[in-house]
C-alpha positions as CSV (number, residue, x, y, z in Angstrom):
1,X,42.1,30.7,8.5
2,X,38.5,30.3,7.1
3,X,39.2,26.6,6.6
4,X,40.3,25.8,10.1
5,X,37.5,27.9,11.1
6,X,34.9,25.1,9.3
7,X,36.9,22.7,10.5
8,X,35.7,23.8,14.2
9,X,32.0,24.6,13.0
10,X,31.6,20.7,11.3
11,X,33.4,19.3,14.3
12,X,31.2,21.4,16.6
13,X,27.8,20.9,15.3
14,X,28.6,16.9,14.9
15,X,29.7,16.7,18.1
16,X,26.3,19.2,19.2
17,X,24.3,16.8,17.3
18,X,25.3,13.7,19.1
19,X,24.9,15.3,22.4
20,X,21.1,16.6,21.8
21,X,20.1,12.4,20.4
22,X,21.8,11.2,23.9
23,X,20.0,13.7,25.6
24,X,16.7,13.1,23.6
25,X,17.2,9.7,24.1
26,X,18.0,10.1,28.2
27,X,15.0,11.9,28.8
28,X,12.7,9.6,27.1
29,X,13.8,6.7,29.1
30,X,13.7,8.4,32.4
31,X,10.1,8.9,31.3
32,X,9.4,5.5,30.2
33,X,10.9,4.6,33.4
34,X,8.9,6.5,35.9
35,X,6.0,6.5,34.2
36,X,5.3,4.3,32.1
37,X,3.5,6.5,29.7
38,X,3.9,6.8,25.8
39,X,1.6,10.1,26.1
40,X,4.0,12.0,28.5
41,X,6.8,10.6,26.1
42,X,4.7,11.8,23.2
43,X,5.0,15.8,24.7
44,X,8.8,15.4,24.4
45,X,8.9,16.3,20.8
46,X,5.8,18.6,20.8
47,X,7.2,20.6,23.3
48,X,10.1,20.9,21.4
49,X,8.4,21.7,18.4
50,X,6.6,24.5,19.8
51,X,10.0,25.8,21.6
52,X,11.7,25.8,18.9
53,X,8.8,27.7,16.3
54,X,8.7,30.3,19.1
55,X,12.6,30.7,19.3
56,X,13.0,31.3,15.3
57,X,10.1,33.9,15.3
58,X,12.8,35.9,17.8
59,X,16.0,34.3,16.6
60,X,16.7,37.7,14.0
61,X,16.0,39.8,17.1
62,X,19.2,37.5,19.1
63,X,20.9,37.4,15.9
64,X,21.3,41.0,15.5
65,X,22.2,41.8,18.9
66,X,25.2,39.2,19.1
67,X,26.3,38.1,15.3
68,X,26.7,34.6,13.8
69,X,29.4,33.2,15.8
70,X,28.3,34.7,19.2
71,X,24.9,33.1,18.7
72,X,26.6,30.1,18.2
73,X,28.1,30.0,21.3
74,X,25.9,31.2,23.7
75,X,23.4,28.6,22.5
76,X,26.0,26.0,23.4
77,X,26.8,27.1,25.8
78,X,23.3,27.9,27.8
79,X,22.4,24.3,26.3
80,X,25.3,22.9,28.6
81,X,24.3,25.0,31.6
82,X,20.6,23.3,30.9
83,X,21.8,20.3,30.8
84,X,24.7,20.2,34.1
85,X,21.7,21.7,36.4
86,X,19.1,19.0,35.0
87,X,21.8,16.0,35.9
88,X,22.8,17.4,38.9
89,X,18.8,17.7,40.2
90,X,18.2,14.0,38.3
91,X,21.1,12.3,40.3
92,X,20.4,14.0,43.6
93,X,16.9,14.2,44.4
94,X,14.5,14.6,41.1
95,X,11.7,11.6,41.2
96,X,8.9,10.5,39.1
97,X,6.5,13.3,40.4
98,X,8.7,16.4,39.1
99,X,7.9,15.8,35.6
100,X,7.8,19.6,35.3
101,X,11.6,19.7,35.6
102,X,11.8,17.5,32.1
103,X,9.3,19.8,30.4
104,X,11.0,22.6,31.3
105,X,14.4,21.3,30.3
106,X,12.7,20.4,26.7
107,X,11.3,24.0,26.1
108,X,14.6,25.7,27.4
109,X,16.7,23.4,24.8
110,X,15.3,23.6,22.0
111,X,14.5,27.4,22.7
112,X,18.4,27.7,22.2
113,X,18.2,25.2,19.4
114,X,16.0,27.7,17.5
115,X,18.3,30.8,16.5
116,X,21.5,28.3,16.3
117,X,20.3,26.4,13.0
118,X,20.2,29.7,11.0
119,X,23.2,30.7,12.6
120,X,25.3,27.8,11.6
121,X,23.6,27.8,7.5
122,X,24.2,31.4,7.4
123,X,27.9,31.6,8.3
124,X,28.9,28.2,6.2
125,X,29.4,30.9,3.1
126,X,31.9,33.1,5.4
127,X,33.9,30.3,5.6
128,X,34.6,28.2,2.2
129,X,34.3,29.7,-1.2
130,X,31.4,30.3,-3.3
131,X,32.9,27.5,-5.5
132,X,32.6,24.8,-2.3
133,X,29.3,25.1,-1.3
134,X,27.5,22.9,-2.7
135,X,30.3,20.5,-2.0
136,X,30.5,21.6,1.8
137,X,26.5,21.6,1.9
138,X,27.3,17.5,1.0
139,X,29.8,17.2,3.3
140,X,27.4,18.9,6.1
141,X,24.6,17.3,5.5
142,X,26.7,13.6,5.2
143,X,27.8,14.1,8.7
144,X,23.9,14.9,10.0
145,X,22.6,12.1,8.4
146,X,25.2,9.5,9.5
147,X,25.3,10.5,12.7
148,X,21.5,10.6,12.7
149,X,21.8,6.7,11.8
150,X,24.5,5.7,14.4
151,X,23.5,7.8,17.5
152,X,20.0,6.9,17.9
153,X,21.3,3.0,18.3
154,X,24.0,4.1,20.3
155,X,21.7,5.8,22.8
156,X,19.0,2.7,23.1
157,X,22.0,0.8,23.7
158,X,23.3,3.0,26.3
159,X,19.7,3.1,27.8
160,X,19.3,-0.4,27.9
161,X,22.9,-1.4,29.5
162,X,23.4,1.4,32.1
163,X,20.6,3.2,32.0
164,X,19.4,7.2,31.8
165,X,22.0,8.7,34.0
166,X,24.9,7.8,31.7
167,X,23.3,9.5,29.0
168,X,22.4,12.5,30.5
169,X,26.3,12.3,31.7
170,X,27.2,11.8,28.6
171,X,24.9,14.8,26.4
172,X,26.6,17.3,29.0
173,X,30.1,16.5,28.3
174,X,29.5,16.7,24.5
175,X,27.6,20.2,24.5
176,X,30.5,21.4,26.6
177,X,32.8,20.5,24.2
178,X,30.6,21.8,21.3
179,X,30.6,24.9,23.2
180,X,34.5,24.7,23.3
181,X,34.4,24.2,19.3
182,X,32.2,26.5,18.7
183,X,34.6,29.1,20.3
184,X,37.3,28.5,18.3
185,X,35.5,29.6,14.8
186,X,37.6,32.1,13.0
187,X,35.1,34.5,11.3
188,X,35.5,37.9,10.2
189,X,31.5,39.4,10.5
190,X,31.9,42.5,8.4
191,X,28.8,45.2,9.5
192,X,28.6,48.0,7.1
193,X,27.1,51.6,7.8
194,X,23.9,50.6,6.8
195,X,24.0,47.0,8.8
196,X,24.6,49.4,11.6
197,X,21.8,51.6,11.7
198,X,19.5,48.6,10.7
199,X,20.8,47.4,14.6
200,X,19.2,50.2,15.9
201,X,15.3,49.3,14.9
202,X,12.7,47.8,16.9
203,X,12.2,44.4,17.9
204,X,9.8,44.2,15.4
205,X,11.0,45.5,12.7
206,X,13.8,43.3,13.0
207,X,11.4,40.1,13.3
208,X,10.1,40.8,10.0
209,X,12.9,41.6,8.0
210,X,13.7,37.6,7.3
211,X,10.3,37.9,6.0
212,X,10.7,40.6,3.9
213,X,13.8,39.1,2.4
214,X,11.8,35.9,1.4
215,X,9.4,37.7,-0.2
216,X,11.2,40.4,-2.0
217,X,13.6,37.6,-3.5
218,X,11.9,35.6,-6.1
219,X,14.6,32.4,-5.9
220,X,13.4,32.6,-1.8
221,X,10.0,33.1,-2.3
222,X,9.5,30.1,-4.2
223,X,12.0,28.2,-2.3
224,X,9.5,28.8,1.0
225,X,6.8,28.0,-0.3
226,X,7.8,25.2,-2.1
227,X,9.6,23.4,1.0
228,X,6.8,24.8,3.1
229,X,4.4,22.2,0.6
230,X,7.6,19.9,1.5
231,X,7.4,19.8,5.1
232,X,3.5,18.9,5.1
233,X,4.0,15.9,2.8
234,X,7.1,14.7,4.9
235,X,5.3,14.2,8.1
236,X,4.5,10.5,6.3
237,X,8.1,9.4,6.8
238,X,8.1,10.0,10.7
239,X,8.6,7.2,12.6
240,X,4.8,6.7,13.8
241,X,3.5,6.6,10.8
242,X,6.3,4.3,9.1
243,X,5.7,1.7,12.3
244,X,2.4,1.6,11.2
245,X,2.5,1.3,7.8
246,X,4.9,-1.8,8.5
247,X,2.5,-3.5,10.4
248,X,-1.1,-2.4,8.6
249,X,0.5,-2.5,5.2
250,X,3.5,-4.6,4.7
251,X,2.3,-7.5,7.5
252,X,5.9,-7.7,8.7
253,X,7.1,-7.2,12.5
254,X,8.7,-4.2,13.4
255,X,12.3,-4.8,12.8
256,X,11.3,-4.0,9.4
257,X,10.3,-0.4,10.4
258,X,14.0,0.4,11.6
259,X,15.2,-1.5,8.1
260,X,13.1,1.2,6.3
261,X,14.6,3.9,8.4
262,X,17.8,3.1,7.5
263,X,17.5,2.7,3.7
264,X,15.9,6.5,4.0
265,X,19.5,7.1,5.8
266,X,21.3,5.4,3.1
267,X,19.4,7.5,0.3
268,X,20.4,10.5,1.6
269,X,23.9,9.7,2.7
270,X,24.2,8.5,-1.5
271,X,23.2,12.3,-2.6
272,X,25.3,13.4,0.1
273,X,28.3,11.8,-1.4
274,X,27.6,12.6,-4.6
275,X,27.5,16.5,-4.6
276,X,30.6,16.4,-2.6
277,X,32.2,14.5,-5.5
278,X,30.2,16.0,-9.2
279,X,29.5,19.5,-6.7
280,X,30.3,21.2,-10.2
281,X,27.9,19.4,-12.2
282,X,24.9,19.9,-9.9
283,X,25.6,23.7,-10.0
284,X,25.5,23.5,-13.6
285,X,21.9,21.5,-13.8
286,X,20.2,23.1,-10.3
287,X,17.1,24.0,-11.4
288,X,16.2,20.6,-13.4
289,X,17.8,18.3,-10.4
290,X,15.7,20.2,-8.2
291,X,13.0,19.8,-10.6
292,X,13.0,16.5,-11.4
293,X,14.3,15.3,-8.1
294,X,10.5,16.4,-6.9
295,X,8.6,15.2,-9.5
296,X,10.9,11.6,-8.3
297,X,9.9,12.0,-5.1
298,X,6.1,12.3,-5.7
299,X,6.2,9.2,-8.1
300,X,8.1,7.3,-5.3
301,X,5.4,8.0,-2.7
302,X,3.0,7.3,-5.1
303,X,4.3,3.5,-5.6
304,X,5.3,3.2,-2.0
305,X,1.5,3.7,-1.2
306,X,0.5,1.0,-3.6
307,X,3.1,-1.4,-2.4
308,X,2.7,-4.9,-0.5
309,X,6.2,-6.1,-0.5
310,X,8.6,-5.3,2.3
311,X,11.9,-5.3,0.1
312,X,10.4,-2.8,-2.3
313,X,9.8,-0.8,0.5
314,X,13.8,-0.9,1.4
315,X,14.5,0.0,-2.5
316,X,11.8,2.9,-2.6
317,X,13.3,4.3,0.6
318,X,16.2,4.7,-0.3
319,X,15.3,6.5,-3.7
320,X,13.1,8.9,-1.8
321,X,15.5,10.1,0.4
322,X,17.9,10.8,-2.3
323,X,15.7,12.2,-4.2
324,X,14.6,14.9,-1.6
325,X,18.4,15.5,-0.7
326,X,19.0,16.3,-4.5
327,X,16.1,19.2,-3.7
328,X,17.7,20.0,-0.4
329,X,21.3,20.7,-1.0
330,X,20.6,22.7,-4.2
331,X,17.7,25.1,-2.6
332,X,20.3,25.5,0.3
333,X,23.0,27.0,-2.1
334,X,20.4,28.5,-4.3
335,X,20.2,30.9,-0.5
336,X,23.3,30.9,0.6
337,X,24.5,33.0,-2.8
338,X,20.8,34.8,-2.9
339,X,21.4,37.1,0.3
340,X,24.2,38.1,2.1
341,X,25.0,36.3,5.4
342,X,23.1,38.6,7.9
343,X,20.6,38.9,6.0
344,X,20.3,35.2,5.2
345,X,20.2,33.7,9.3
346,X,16.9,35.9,9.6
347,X,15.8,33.9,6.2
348,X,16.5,30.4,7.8
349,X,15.0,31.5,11.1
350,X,11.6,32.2,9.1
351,X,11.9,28.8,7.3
352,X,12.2,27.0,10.7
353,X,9.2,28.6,12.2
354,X,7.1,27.8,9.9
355,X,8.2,24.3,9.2
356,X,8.4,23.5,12.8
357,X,4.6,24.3,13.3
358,X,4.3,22.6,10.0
359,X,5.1,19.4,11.1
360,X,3.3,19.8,14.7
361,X,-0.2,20.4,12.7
362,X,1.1,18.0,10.1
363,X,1.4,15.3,12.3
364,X,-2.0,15.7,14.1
365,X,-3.7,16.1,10.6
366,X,-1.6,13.0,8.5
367,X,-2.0,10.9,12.0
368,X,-6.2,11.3,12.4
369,X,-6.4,10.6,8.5
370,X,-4.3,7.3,9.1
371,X,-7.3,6.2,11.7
372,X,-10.2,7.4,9.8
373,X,-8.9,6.3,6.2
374,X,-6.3,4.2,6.2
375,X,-2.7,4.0,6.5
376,X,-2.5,4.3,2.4
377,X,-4.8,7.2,2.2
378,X,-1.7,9.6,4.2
379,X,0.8,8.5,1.3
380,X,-1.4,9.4,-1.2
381,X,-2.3,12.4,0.2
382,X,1.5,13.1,0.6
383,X,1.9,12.2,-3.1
384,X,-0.1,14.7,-4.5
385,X,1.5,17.5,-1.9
386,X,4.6,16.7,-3.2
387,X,3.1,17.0,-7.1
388,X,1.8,20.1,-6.5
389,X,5.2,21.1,-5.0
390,X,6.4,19.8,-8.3
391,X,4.2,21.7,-10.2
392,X,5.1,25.3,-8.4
393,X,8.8,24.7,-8.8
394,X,8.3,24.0,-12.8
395,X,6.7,26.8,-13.6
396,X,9.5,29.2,-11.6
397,X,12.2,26.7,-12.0
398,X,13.9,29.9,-14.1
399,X,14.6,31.1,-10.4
400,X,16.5,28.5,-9.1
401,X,20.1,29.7,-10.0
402,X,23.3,29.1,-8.8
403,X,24.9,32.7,-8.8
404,X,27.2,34.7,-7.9
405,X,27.5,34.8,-4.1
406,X,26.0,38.3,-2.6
407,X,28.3,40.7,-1.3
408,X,28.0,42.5,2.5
């Protein structure tokens, strides 16, 4: 039962993750289209960034109130509602002066995007075996990523042959099946005594308690604040600030810019395969992977700053991204078997708010020190984040245990 239930959530969220790059990709080019404007296009993903930091501040609050799976499906669910009303106004009558219609499909989306990322982390350990996760983390996070490489070219290509309207089309038939998927989960959401009366507190009160959790647990406290360093120093491997590093630092034309995004892909797709494969042997040596797949990372930043030549740019790609996903997939387990599963979706909904507003100030800070200082001076800057990262996560590496898988 609980393995055709992952079966539907894998299925689901792939098919939920193709849906919101079409969609992405749709509502950019009807920008582009009637406008003409890489500012309004630019609001697209700040929008969405602030959406969704908003939506995990009050994601325990939804949580609570309707569970794992419910969450799940609602989010689907008013996602596809979104999404058949924006069409049906962009087919019939919406025009290049009701740019308030977009905006407020981008803030609605990603609002239900918000509480269904730490829905869909936290009931991954309801559904396989404390032995399988870090395997199944592997297997999840293979799927993101390779659909991450595939559907962005399959949208442009969509864009540029038939245009916005078959996307848009196209977004709303997946979400409605990802809805369907989502349905079909078999979970069992045991709620003790205790769980019970917890449901009866404040707003507030319930707010905080992913909070709480983080810092009451060493392994999460220094998890947080470690891939809260992380998410700062990452903002250097956006797209914007790749595209110009191509061109201000490599001298090549911008078809090298997607090569580099790619090789990132392939890095993390290589670590992906590998803990799905020697999933044992990573739980064994977590807390020096992790270790040492930081202090990598820092180094490889470090060189990629210094470097002139475009296909040592490809090879130091690639290493960075495995190297992060080493981090990734072992602090992920480290959680899943730190808290039990309620209380670890108000844990992940605490890690996304503050990531997402991360990367919004991030990428205004790492973006105004490309034009005062050079495109270099951001990767250095990211280098010595991502040491000091290093650093933190050395001297509590102790912390970062595989263990036994907390009980409800």
């Amino acid at each position: 039962m609980k393995q055709r239930g992952f079966r539907f959530l894998w299925t689901g969220q792939s098919v939920a993750n193709l849906g919101d790059v079409l969609y992405i990709v749709g509502l950019m080019s009807y920008l582009y289209r009637f406008t003409g404007s890489a500012v309004l296009m630019a609001f697209v993903p700040f929008f969405s960034t602030a959406s969704r930091f908003l939506s995990a501040l009050v994601a325990p609050v939804f949580l609570e109130w309707m569970g794992l799976k419910r969450s799940l499906v609602v989010s689907q669910v008013g996602k596809t509602v979104l999404l058949l009303v924006f069409f049906l106004l962009h087919f019939f009558s919406l025009d290049g002066e009701r740019l308030e219609t977009v905006f407020t499909t981008v803030i609605l989306v990603s609002f239900f995007d918000g509480w269904a990322t730490p829905a869909r982390g936290a009931l991954v350990p309801l559904l396989v075996t404390r032995e399988k996760l870090i395997a199944t983390n592997s297997f999840l996070s293979l799927m993101d990523q390779s659909i991450s490489m595939g559907s962005w070219a399959l949208g442009g290509i969509i864009a540029a042959r038939f245009g916005n309207n078959l996307l848009i089309a196209l977004s709303l038939i997946l979400c409605g099946a990802a809805a369907l998927l989502m349905m079909l989960i078999c979970v069992t959401e045991v709620r003790n005594r205790k769980q019970q009366a917890q449901s009866k507190q404040s707003k507030w009160t319930v707010m905080k308690k992913g909070w709480i959790t983080i810092w009451r647990v060493p392994a999460l406290r220094t998890i947080f604040i470690t891939e809260s360093i992380n998410a700062l120093a990452d903002v250097v491997w956006i797209a914007a600030i790749i595209y110009v590093f191509v061109a201000q630092a490599l001298h090549v034309d911008a078809s090298w810019w997607g090569y580099i995004n790619f090789s990132f892909f392939a890095g993390l797709l290589l670590t992906s395969c590998y803990g799905m494969r020697w999933g044992t042997r990573l739980k064994k040596h977590a807390s020096s992977t992790a270790v040492w797949g930081l202090l990598l990372a820092c180094m490889i930043t470090l060189f990629f700053a210094m470097n002139s030549m475009p296909w040592a740019a490809l090879v130091l790609s690639i290493l960075y991204g495995a190297a992060v996903q080493f981090k990734s997939i072992i602090f992920l387990t480290v959680e899943q078997n730190s808290v039990c599963a309620e209380q670890l979706a108000n844990v992940f909904a605490a890690q996304d708010a503050v990531q997402s507003i991360l990367f919004g100030i991030g990428s205004l800070i790492f973006g105004t020190l490309a034009d005062l200082f050079g495109i270099r001076s951001v990767f250095f800057l990211s280098a010595l984040l991502l040491f000091l990262a290093f650093f933190l996560l050395l001297v509590y590496r102790k912390q970062i245990v595989i263990k036994k898988q907390v009980s409800d």
